[in-house]
C-alpha positions as CSV (number, residue, x, y, z in Angstrom):
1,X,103.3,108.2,80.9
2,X,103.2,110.3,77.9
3,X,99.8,112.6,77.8
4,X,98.0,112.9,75.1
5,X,97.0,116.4,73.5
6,X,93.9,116.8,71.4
7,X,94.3,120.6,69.4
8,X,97.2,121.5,71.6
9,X,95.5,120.8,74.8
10,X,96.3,118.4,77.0
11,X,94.0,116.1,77.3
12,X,92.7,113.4,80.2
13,X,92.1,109.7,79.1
14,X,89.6,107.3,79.9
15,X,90.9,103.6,80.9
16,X,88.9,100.3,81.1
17,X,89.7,97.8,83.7
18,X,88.5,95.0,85.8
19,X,87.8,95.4,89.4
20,X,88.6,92.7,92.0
21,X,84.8,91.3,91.2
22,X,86.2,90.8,87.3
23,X,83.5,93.2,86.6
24,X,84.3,96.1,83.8
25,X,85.2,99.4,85.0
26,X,86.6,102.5,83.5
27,X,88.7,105.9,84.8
28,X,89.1,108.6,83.6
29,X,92.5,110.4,84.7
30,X,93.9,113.9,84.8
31,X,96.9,114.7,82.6
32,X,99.2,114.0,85.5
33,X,97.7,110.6,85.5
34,X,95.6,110.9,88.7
35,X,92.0,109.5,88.7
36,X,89.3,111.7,88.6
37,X,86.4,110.2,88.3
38,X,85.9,105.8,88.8
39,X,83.1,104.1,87.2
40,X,79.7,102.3,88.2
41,X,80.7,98.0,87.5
42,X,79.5,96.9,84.4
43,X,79.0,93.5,83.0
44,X,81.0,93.8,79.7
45,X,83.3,95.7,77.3
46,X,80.3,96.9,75.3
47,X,78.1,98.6,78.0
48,X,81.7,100.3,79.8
49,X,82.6,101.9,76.4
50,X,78.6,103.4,76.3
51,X,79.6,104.3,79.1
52,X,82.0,106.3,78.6
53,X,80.4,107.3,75.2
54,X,77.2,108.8,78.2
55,X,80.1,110.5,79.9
56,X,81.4,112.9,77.5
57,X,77.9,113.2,75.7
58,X,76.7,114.5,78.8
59,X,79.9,116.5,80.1
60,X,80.2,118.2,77.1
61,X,76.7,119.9,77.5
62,X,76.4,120.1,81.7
63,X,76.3,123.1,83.3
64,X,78.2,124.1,86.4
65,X,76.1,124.8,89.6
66,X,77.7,126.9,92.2
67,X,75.7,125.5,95.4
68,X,78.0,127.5,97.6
């Protein structure tokens, strides 16, 4: 699997799927193509992709808390 770079980085990708309930899921994987993160089931198509839309609206502004 080819990865995909956005401005010269590499960049992860998110993939929608159905789970062995038919239900909608998404991923998203690493460059190397390993899963990072699995999604919550959703009903349909629409409500995965807001989703995912939540997902980088909310990554992109989270802070990281060291609990250590």
């Amino acid at each position: 699997m080819a990865a995909a770079t956005q401005g010269g980085v590499m960049a992860g990708r998110f993939e929608i799927f159905r789970d062995d309930q038919e239900r909608f899921r998404f991923r998203l994987t690493g460059e190397d193509g390993s899963t990072l993160i699995t999604s919550e089931p959703y009903e349909d198509k629409e409500t995965t992709v807001d989703g995912i839309n939540g997902l980088r609206d909310c990554a992109s502004m989270a802070l990281v808390a060291d609990l250590t």
